[in-house]
C-alpha positions in Angstrom: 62.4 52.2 64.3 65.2 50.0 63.1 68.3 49.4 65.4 71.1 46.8 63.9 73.3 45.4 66.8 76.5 44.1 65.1 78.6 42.4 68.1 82.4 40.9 68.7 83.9 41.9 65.5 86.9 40.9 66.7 88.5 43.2 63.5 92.3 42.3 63.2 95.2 43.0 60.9 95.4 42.0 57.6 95.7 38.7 57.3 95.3 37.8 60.7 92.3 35.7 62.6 90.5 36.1 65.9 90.1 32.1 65.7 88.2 29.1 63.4 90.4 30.3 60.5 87.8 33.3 60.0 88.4 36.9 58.4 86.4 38.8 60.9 87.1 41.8 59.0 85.6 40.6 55.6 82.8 39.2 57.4 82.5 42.6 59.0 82.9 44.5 55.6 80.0 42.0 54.2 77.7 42.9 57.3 77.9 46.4 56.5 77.0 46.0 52.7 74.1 44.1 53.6 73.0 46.7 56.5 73.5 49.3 53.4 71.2 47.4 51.0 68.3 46.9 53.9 64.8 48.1 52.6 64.1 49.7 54.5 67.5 50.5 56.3 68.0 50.8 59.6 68.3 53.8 61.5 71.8 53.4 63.5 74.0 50.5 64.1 75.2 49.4 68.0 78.4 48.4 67.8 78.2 46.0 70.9 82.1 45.8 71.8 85.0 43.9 71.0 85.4 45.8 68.6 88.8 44.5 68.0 90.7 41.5 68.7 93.6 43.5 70.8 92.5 46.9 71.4 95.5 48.4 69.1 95.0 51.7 67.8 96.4 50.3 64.5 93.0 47.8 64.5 90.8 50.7 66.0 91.9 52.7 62.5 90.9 49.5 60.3 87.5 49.6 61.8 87.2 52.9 61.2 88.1 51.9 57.3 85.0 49.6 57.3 82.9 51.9 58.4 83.0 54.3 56.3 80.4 53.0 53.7 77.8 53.0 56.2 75.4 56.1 55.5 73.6 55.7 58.9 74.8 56.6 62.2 76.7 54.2 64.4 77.6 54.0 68.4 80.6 52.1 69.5 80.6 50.2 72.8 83.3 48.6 74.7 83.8 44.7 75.3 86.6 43.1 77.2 89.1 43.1 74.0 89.0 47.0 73.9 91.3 49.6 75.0 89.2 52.8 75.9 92.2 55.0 75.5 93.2 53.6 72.2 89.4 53.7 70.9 89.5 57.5 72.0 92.5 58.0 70.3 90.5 56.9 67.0 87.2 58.1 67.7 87.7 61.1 69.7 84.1 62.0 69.5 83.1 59.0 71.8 81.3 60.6 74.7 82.4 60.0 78.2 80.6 59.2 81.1 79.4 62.5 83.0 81.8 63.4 85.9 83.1 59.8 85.9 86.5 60.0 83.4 87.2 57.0 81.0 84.1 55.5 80.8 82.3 55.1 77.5 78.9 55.1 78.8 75.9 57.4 77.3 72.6 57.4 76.0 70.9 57.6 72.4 67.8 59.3 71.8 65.8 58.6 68.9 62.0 59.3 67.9 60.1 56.8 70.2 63.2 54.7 71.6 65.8 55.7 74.2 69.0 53.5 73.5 71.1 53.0 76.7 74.8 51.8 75.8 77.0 50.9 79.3 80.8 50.0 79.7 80.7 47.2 81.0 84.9 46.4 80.2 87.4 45.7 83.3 90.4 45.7 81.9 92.7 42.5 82.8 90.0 40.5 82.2 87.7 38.4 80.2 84.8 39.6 82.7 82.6 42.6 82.9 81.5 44.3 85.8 79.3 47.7 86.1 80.8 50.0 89.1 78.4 52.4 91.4 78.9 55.1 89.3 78.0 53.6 86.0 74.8 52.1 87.7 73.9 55.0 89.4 74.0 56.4 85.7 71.7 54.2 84.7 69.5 54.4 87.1 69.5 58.3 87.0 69.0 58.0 83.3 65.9 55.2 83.3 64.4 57.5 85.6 64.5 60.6 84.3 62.2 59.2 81.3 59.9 56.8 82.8 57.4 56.8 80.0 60.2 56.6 76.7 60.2 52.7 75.4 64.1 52.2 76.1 66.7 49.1 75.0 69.9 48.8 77.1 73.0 47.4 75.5 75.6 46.2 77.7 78.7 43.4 76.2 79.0 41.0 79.5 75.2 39.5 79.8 73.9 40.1 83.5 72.8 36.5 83.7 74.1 32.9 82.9 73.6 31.2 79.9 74.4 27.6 80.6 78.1 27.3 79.3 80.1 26.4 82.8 83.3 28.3 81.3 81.3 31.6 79.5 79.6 31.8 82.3 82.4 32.5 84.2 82.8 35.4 82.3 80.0 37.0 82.8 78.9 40.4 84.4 80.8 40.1 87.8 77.9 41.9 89.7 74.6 41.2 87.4 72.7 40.8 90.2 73.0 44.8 90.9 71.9 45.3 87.6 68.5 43.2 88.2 68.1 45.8 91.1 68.6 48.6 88.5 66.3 47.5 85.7 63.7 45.5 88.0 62.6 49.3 88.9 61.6 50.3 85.8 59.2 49.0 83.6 60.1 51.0 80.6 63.0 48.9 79.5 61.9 47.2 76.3 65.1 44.7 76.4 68.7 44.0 77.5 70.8 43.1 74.8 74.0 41.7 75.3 77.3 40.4 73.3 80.2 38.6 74.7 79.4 34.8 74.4 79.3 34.5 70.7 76.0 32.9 70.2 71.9 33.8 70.5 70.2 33.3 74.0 67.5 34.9 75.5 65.4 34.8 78.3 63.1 36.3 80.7 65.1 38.2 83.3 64.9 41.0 85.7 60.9 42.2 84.7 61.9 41.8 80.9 63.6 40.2 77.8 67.4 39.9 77.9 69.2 38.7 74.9 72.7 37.4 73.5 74.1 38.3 69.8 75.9 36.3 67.7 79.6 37.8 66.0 80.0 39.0 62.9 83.3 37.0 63.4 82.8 33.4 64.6 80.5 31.7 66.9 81.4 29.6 69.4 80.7 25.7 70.0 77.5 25.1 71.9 79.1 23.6 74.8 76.7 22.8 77.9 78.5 20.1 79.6 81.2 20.6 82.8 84.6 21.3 82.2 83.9 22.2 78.2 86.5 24.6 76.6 85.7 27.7 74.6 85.7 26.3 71.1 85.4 29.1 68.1 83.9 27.6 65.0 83.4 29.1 61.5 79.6 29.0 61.6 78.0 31.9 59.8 78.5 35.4 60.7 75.0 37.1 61.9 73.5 40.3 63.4 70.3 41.3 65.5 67.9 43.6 64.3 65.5 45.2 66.6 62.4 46.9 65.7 60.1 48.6 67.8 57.0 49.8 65.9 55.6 52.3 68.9 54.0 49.2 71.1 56.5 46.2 70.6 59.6 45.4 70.0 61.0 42.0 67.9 64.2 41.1 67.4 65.6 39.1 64.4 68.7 37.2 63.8 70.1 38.3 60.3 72.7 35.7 58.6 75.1 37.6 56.9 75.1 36.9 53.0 
């Protein structure tokens, strides 16, 4: 089982840029072509949030243009530059979390993996957070299949990665999370977007991981009081494959 996690497409307007001078909707274009021309090809794309750079339905539509040539499913998330109402206004199939209205929260399930894809967006601001009810989702859902190999996605990473500023910016309330996915053993991997850049680490009884944009990275800056500093370094994916005992995940360049 192939799963591609393309994350912070940041997809603008024509001839506009989400920063570094990048087209993050040609690099997006490119990522597609070369997810298309995978042997073998994967089985579904996560779309890891920010989707777009403003959440404008008029952006949300341009995605939807890009995706178009890709022959294998795909599942949108949000990130803290999307609008839920406008990405429902686009892609009206998006399903919504059971008895809790607006949230674009649900599972995947495939032939020997269970994905898990939260909403982890508060809107106003560049942090995430995950509420009661979309952990007691969670929760509900890791539990009702103890024994199915499963990969959670969530944007905002539960867990700081060393960048004083980004981590500011993280999940608000990771540490409920740990609580969540400490309890069950079955959870292959976190995998996260957000901070523009590969990490991982042990965390929480497993693996938790950051993906890079198909847009533009940003600077590796460890030291107090560093900005945010998006750079034109190569656009790159994660692919993860789980062959029925292990999963390994791979950082794809994007030709």
């Amino acid at each position: 089982m192939l799963i591609a996690q393309l994350s912070d497409l940041h997809v603008t307007l024509p001839g506009g840029s989400p920063g570094a001078g990048v087209d993050s909707a040609a690099n997006f274009a490119r990522a597609v072509a070369q997810i298309e021309a995978m042997q073998p090809k994967p089985d579904g794309v996560v779309l890891s949030g920010d989707l777009v750079d403003l959440g404008r339905a008029v952006e949300y539509e341009r995605l939807a243009r890009l995706l178009e040539p890709l022959s294998i499913p795909y599942w949108l998330m949000t990130g803290n530059h999307d609008d839920r109402a406008e990405m429902r206004r686009v892609f009206p199939e998006l399903p919504a979390l059971p008895g809790v209205p607006g949230y674009l929260q649900y599972a995947v399930d495939l032939p020997g993996l269970r994905l898990l894809l939260l909403d982890s967006l508060r809107p106003g601001t560049p942090a995430g957070e995950l509420c009661p009810q979309r952990l007691a989702w969670l929760d509900g859902e890791l539990a009702a299949k103890p024994d199915q190999p499963t990969i959670v996605f969530v944007h905002h990473p539960p867990f700081a990665i060393g960048s004083p500023l980004l981590d500011r910016f993280r999940l608000a309330d990771g540490e409920n999370l740990v609580a969540v996915i400490a309890r069950h053993d079955h959870v292959q991997l976190v995998s996260c977007g957000h901070v523009h850049r590969i990490t991982h680490r042990r965390w929480a009884g497993t693996i938790a991981m950051t993906a890079p944009s198909t847009a533009h990275q940003f600077r590796l800056e460890l030291a107090p009081g560093a900005s945010i500093t998006p750079v034109a370094e190569p656009p790159a994916f994660l692919l993860h494959r789980f062959d029925g005992e292990a999963l390994t995940s791979y950082a794809v360049l994007v030709d």
